[in-house]
N, C-alpha and C positions, 0 to 999 in steps of 0.2 A: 321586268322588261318593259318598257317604255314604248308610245306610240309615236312612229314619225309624224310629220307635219300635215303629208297628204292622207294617212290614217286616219288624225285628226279631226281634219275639214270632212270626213266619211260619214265619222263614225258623229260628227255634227248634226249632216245632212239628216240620217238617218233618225240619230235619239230626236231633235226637232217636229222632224215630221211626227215618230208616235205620242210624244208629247200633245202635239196639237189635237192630236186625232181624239186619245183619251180624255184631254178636256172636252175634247167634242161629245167626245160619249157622256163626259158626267152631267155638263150642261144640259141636254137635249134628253135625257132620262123623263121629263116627264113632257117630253112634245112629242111631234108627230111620227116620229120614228117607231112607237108603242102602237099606233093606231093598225089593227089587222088588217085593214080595210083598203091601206094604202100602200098592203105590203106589195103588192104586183108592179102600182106604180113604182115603187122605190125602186126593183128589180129592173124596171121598163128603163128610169131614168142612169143607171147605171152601166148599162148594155148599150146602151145609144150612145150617153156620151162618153163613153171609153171608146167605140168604134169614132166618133167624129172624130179624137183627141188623134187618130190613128187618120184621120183623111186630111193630109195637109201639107202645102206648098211651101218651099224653104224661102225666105229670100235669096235671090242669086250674090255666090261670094260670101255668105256667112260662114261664120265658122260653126258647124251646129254640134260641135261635141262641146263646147260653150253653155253652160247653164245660164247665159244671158241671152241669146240669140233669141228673136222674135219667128215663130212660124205660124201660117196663115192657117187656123183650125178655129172651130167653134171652143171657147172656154167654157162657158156657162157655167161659173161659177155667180154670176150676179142672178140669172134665172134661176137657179135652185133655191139662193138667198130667197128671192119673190114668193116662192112657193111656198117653203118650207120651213125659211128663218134661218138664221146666223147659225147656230150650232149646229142643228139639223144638216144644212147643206153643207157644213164644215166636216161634216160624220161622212155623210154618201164621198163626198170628194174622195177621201182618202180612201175609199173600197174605190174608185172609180181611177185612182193612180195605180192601184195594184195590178186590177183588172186589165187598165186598157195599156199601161207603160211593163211595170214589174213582169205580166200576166205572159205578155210579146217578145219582150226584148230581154228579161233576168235580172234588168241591172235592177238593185231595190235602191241605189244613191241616185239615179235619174229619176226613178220614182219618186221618191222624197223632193228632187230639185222641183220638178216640175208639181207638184202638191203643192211645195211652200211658193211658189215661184208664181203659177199663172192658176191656183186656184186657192189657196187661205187668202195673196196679196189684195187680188181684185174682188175676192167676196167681202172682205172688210172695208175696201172701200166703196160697194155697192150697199153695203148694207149702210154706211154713212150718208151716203145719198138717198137713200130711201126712207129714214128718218129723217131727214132736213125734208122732204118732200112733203110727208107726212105733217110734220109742226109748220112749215110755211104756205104750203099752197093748199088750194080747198079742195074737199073731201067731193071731188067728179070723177067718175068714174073715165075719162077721156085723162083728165090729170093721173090715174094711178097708171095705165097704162103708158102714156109717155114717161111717166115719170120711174118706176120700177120697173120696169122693160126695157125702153129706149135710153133713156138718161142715164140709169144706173149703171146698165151693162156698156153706154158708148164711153162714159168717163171714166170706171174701173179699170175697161182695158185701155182708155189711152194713157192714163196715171200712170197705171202698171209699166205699159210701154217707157214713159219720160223714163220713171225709173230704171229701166232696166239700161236704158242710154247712160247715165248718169254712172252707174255702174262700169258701164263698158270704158268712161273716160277715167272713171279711179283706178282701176286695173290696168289701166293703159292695155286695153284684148284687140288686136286687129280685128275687127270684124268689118261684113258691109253696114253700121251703123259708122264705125268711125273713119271710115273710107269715103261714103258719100251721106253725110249729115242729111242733104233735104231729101235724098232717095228713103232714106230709110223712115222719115218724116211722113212720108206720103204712103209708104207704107202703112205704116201705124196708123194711118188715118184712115186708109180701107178698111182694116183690119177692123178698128171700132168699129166705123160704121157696118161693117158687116154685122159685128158682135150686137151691138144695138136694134136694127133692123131685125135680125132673125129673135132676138130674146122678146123686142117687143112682139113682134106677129104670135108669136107662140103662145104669151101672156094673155094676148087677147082672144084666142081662139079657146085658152082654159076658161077664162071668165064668161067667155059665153055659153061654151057648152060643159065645164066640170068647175065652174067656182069655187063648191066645195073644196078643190084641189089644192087652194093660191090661198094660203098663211096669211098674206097680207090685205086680204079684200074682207070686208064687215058689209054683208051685207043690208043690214041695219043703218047704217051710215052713208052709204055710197047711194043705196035706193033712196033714203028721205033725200039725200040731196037733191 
């Protein structure tokens, strides 16, 4: 017996996301996710951001049963990058889609949507910004925090955003994206800058007072700077 079409697209959603997940687990085997030390934070960051993913304003007229729709909530998949590292924050995500999506609502295909969707998409493109930051700009401590805080997190989620536009126009999906183009533009652009603004403040208040915490900071480097 055979699977329908929208079985298909589920059962996509789904295998997808654990795929991703368990790469994340093989990668991240010998990083910080072993560390006892930081087992509370992981705990801490997981709790919080499944309640933000939980605290958020729809745009008006979206269609939000739509896995393309844009809603105004903290991502932080580019701040866990920061912290933690590509695999690493690729692993907490997906406990952080069960937790704060799966954990509320049942559905595990919304879970996965929103995994692959507004947390593997934007942390991989956070973490390409954050090695271009790395190999092109100098080793200041003023540079890593605009640069993996601000920067990474304001152009992951605005990427994210194009893309999810781009999408809404190949599926031809009425939504308010393709109702009012520059409305939903100016959206996306709070939205970063929200995303940006809170990722950087938070990056900087770890580097001053728990460095140890932040993956990407040497302090050997940044100090002789």
């Amino acid at each position: 017996m055979g699977f329908s079409s929208p079985q298909k697209v589920t059962m996509a959603w789904i295998l997808s996301a654990c795929a991703i997940f368990l790469l994340g687990v093989y990668q991240s085997r010998h990083g910080v996710l072993l560390q006892p030390r930081l087992r509370n934070l992981f705990l801490s960051c997981i709790v919080l951001l499944a309640v933000a993913w939980n605290i958020r304003a729809h745009l008006p007229n979206s269609n939000i049963d739509n896995f393309i729709d844009l809603s105004f909530h903290f991502f932080g998949a580019s701040l866990l990058v920061a912290l933690f590292g590509f695999w690493s924050a690729i692993t907490l995500l997906f406990i952080v889609a069960l937790v704060g999506v799966f954990g509320l609502s049942g559905d595990l295909v919304e879970a996965s949507r929103h995994y692959i969707v507004v947390s593997v998409t934007p942390a991989i493109l956070a973490y390409g910004v954050i090695q271009a930051v790395h190999r092109f700009l100098p080793k200041h401590l003023f540079v890593l925090i605009l640069g993996n805080g601000y920067l990474a997190a304001f152009m992951s989620t605005f990427i994210t955003g194009v893309m999810i536009y781009l999408l809404q126009l190949l599926f031809d999906i009425n939504s308010f994206g393709s109702n009012d183009p520059l409305g939903w533009f100016l959206g996306l652009l709070i939205l970063s800058f929200m995303e940006g603004s809170l990722s950087g403040m938070l990056l900087a208040i770890l580097l001053v007072y728990r460095p140890q915490w932040v993956s990407t900071y040497q302090e050997d480097v940044y100090m002789s700077a």
